[in-house]
C-alpha positions as CSV (number, residue, x, y, z in Angstrom):
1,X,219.5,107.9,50.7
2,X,222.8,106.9,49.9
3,X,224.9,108.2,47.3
4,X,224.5,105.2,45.1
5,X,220.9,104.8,44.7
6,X,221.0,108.9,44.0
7,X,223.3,108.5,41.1
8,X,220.8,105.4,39.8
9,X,217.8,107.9,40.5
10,X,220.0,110.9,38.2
11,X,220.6,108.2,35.6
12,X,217.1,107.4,35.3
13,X,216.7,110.8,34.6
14,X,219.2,111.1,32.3
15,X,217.4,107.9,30.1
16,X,214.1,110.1,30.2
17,X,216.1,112.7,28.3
18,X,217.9,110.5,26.2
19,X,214.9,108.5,24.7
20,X,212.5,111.6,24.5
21,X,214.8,114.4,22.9
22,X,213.7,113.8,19.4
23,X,209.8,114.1,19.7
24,X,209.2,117.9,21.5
25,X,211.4,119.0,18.4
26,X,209.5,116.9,15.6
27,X,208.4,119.9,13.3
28,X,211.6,121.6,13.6
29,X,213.6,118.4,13.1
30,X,211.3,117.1,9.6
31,X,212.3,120.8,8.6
32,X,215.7,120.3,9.0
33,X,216.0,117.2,7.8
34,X,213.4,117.5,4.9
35,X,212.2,114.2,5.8
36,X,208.7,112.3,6.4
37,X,207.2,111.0,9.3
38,X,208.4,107.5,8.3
39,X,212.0,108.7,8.2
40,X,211.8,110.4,11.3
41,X,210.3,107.5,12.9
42,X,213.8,105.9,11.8
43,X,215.4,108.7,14.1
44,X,213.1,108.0,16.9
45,X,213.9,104.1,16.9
46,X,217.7,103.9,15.8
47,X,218.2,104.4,19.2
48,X,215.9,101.7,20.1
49,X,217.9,99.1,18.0
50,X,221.1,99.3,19.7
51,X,219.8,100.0,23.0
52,X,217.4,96.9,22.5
53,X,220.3,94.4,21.0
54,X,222.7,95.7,23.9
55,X,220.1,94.3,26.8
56,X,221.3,90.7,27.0
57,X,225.2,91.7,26.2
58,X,225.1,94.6,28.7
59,X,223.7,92.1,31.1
60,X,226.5,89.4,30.6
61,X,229.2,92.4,30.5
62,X,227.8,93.8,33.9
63,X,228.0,90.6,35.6
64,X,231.8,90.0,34.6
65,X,233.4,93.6,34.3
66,X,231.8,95.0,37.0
67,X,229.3,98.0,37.6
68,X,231.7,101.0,37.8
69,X,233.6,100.0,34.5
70,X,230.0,98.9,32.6
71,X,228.5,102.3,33.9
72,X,231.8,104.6,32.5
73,X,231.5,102.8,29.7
74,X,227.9,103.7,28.8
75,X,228.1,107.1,29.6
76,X,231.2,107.6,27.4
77,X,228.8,106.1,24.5
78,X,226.0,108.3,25.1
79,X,228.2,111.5,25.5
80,X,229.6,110.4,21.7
81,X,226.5,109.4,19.8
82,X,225.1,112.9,21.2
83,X,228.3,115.2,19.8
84,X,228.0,113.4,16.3
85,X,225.3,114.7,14.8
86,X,226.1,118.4,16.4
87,X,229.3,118.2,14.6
88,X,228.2,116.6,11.2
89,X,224.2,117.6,10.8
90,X,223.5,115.2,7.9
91,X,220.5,112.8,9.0
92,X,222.8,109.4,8.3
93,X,225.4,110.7,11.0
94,X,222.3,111.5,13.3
95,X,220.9,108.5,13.3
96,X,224.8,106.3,13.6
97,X,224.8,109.1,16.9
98,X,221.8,107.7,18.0
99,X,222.9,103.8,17.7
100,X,226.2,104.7,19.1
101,X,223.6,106.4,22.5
102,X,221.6,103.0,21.9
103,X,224.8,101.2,23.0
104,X,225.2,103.7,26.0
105,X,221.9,103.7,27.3
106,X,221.7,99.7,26.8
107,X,225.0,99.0,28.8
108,X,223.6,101.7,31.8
109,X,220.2,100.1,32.3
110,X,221.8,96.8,32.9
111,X,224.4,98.4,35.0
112,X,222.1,100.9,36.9
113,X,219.7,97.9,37.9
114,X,222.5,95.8,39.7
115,X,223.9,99.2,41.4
116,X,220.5,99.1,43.0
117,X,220.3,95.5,43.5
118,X,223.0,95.7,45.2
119,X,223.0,98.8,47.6
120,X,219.5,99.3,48.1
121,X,219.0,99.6,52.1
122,X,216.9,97.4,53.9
123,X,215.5,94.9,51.2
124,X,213.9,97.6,49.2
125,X,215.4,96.3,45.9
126,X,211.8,96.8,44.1
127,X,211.0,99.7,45.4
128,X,214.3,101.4,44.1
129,X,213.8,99.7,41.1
130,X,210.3,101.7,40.6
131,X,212.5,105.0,41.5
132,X,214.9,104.8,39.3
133,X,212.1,103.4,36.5
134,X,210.0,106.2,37.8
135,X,212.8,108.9,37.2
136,X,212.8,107.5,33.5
137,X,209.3,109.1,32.7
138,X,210.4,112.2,34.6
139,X,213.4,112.5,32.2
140,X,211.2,112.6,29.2
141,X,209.1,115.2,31.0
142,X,212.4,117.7,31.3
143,X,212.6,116.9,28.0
144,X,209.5,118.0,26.8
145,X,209.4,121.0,28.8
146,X,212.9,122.5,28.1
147,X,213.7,121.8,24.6
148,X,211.0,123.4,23.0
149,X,212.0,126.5,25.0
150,X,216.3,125.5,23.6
151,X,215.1,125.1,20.4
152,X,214.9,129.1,19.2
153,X,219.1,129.4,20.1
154,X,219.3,126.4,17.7
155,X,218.5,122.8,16.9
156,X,222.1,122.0,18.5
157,X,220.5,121.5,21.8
158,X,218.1,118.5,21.1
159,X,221.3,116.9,21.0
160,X,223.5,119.2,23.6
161,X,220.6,118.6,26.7
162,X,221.6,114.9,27.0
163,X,225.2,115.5,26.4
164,X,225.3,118.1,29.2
165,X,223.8,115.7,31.6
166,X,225.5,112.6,30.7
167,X,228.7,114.8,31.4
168,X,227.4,115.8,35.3
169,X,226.9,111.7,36.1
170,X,230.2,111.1,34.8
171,X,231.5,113.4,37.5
172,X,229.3,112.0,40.2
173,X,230.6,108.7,39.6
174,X,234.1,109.6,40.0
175,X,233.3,110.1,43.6
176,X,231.2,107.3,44.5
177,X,233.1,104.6,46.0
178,X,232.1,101.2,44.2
179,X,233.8,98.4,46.6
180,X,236.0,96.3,44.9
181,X,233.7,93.1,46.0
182,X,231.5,94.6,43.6
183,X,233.3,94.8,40.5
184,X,234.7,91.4,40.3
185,X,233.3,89.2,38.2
186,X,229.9,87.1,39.1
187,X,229.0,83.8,37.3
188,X,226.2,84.7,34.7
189,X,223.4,82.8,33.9
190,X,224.5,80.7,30.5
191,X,222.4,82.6,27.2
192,X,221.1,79.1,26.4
193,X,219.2,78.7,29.6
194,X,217.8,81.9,29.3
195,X,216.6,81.6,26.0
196,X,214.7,78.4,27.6
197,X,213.0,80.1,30.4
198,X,209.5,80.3,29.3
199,X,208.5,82.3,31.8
200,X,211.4,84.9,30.7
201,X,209.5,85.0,27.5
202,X,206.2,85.8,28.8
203,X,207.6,88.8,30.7
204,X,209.5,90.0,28.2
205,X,206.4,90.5,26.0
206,X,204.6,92.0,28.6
207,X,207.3,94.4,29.5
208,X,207.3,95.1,25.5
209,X,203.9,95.5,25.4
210,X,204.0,98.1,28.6
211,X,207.5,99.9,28.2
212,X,206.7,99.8,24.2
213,X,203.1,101.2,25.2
214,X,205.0,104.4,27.2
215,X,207.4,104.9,24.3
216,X,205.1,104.5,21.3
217,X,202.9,107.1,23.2
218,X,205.1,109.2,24.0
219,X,206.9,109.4,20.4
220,X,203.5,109.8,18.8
221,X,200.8,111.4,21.0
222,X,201.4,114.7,20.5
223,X,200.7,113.9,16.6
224,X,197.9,112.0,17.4
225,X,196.6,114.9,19.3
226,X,196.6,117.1,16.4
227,X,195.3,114.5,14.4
228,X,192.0,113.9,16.5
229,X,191.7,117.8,17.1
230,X,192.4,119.1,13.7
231,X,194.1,122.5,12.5
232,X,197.2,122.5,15.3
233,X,201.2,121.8,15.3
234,X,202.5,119.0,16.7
235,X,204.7,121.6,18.6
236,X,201.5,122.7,20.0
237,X,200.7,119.3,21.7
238,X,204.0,118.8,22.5
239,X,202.9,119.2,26.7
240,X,200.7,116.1,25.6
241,X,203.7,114.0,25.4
242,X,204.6,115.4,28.6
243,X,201.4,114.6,30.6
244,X,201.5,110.7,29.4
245,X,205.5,110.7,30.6
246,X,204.1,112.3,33.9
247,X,201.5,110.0,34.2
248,X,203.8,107.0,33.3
249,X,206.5,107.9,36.1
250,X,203.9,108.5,38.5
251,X,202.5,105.1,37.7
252,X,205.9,103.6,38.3
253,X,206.6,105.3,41.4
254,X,203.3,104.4,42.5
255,X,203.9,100.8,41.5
256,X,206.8,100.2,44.2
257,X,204.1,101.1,46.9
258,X,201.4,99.4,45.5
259,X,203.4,96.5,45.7
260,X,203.4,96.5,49.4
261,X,199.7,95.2,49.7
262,X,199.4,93.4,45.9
263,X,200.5,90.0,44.7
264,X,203.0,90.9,41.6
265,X,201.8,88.5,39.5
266,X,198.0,90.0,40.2
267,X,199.7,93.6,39.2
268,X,201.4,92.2,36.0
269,X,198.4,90.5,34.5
270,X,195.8,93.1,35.6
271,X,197.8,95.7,33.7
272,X,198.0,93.8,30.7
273,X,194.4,93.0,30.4
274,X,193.5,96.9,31.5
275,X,195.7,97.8,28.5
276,X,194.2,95.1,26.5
277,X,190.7,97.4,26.8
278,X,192.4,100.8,26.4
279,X,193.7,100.0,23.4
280,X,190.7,98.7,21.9
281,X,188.8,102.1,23.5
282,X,191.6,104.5,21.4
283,X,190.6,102.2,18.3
284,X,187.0,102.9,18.4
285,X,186.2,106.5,19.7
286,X,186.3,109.2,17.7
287,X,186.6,111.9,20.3
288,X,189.2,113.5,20.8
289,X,189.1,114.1,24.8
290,X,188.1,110.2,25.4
291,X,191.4,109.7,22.8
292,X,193.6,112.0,25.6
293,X,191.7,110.1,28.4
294,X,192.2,107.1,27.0
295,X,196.4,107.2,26.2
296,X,196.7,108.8,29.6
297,X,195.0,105.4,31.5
298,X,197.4,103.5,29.1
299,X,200.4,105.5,30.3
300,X,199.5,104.5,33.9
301,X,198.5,100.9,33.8
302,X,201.7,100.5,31.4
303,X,203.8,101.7,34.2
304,X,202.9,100.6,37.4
305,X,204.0,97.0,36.9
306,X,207.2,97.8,36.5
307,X,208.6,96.5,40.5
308,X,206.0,94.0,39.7
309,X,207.2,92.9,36.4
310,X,210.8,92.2,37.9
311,X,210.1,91.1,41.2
312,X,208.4,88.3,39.1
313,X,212.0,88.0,37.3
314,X,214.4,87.6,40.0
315,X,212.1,84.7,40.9
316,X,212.9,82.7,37.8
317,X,217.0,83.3,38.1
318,X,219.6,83.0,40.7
319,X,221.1,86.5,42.5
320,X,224.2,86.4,40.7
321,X,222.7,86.2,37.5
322,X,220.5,89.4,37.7
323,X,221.4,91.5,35.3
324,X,221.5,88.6,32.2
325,X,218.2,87.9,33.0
326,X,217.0,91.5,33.5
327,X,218.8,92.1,30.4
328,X,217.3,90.2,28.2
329,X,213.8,91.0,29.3
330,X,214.9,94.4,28.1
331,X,215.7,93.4,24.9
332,X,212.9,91.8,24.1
333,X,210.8,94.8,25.6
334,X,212.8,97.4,23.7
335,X,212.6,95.5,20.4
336,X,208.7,95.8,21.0
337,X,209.2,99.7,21.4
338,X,211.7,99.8,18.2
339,X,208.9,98.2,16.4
340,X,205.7,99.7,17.8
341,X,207.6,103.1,16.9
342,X,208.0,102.2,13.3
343,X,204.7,100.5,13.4
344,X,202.9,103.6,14.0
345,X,204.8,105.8,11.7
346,X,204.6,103.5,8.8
347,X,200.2,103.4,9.5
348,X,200.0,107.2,9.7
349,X,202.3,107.5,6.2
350,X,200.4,104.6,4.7
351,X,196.6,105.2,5.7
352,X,196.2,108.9,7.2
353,X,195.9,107.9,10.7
354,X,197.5,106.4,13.8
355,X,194.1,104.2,15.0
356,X,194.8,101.1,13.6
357,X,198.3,100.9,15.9
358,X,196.4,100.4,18.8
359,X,194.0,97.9,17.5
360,X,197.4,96.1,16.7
361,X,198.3,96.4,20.4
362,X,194.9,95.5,21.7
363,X,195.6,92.2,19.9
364,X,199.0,91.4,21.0
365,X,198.5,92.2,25.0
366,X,195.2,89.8,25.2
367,X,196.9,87.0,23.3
368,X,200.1,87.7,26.1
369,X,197.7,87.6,28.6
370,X,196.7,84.2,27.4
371,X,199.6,82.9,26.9
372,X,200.6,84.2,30.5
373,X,197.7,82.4,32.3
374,X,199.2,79.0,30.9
375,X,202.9,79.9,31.8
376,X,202.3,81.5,35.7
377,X,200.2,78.8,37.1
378,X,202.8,77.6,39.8
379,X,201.6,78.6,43.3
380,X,205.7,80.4,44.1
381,X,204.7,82.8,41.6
382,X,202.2,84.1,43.8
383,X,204.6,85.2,46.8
């Protein structure tokens, strides 16, 4: 494995961490904060906002500046929005830390997806794509296991965890050795065209509906956990959040193999209408080990079309426009995470439990799948 698609691998990682540092220190952060779950929900997300409006921009700026100067850029972002709120605790500084990440992690996905694009070895572009989506859920695991075990030295490290790794890939990408070939500016796809892609549309909303699904579940399942099971701490579910990241990367990973004997198209819708029934399962049951069950087949089928998802993409655009189009699939599945997120916290605050989130989701991914069967019905989608 060469040194570049390592570095992609780490910053997938490093993402994992990023998005995920908040939730294993929930209790301990409402404490600190003396704020509700609404208001920590706002937290969770502002993160979410940035990172989701940055997909199409980080796109357009990766395809002119260049992936070594988009990729030192996001990392200097991250590494800031991380040292702000250690430095000034007040909540309002916490969450402008959190966009200024947002901007980090938006320019790096964008970045990180043409690094693979374009030194993946032998034509494995998807498959590399699953790794370094795949490293994304393992991220959030690290988080979940070591800041619960931080937080006792103090709350500082929620925020020093993603700072100190954000500083390591910095150094690693002083020494990789980006051509010059690669860093000059490509033609981009022009924003008007891709806001006329229907097809871009439709996967967009899936990838909400999937990459929302891991987030949403990750943020909240540990709370729903001690909802269903009664008289426990969120802090004491916290290795629930953990299992549904686990299961989501391993469901990624798996995807780029799966994808070896599967259609992508037949992965993409299968998982959507799979979710479509999970969700409406978590709605209905009361019982609390189908609920566990339930969010961890959710986590899976929300992950493995990942490859799938984007092999589908790079169908609809032109090579040198990869990373506007990939970009603003992203947005439009991060806005879906940024507002499932809130979604969930505003039900729980508003009528006692988290249930009616997923019947909301159940919805939304059979009317994509609908809407999908209409848009996909050329036969070159099917390669």
């Amino acid at each position: 494995m060469n040194g570049k698609i390592l570095f992609s691998i780490i910053m997938g990682l490093n993402l994992g961490i990023i998005f995920m540092n908040i939730p294993p220190a929930l209790d301990e952060l409402m404490i600190f904060y003396n704020i509700s779950y609404t208001r920590i929900s706002l937290l969770i997300s502002a993160l979410l906002w940035s990172h989701a409006l940055m997909q199409v921009p980080a796109g357009m700026v990766t395809d002119r500046w260049g992936v070594r100067r988009t990729l030192i850029l996001s990392l200097i972002c991250m590494m800031f929005g991380h040292m702000l709120p250690i430095m000034f605790p007040p909540l309002e500084l916490a969450i402008l830390g959190r966009v200024i990440a947002g901007i980090g992690t938006g320019l790096s996905v964008a970045s990180t997806m043409k690094l693979v694009a374009l030194y993946a070895p032998g034509g494995r572009v998807g498959t590399y794509q699953a790794f370094f989506g795949g490293f994304f859920s393992i991220g959030s695991i690290v988080a979940y296991l070591l800041i619960p075990r931080l937080l006792p030295v103090g709350w500082q490290w929620v925020y020093i965890l993603p700072l100190m790794t954000c500083l390591f890939l910095l150094a690693i990408l002083g020494m990789l050795d980006l051509q010059s070939e690669y860093t000059r500016a490509f033609a981009s796809l022009h924003l008007g065209k891709v806001f006329r892609v229907q097809e871009g549309w439709v996967l967009g909303v899936y990838h909400a509906l999937s990459f929302g699904s891991i987030l949403t579940l990750g943020n909240w399942v540990p709370s729903l956990l001690a909802e269903v099971w009664r008289d426990v701490t969120t802090a004491q579910y916290a290795w629930g959040g953990a299992l549904i990241m686990l299961v989501s990367g391993i469901g990624r990973l798996s995807g780029g193999v799966i994808l070896f004997r599967f259609r992508p198209l037949l992965i993409v819708n299968t998982s959507i209408v799979i979710l479509f029934a999970v969700f409406l399962g978590i709605f209905v049951t009361p019982s609390p080990v189908l609920v566990l069950t339930l969010a961890l087949l959710a986590a899976w089928f929300a992950s493995v079309n990942f490859g799938a998802l984007f092999h589908v993409a790079s169908q609809i655009t032109p090579p040198e426009s990869y990373a506007t189009m990939f970009g603003f699939i992203n947005f439009l599945a991060n806005m879906g995470a940024m507002v499932f997120t809130v979604m969930f916290g505003l039900m729980k605050d508003s009528t006692g439990t988290f249930t009616w989130g997923f019947a909301v989701l159940a919805f939304l991914c059979l009317s994509a799948y609908l809407t999908g069967r209409i848009s996909f019905r050329k036969e070159k989608y099917e390669a």
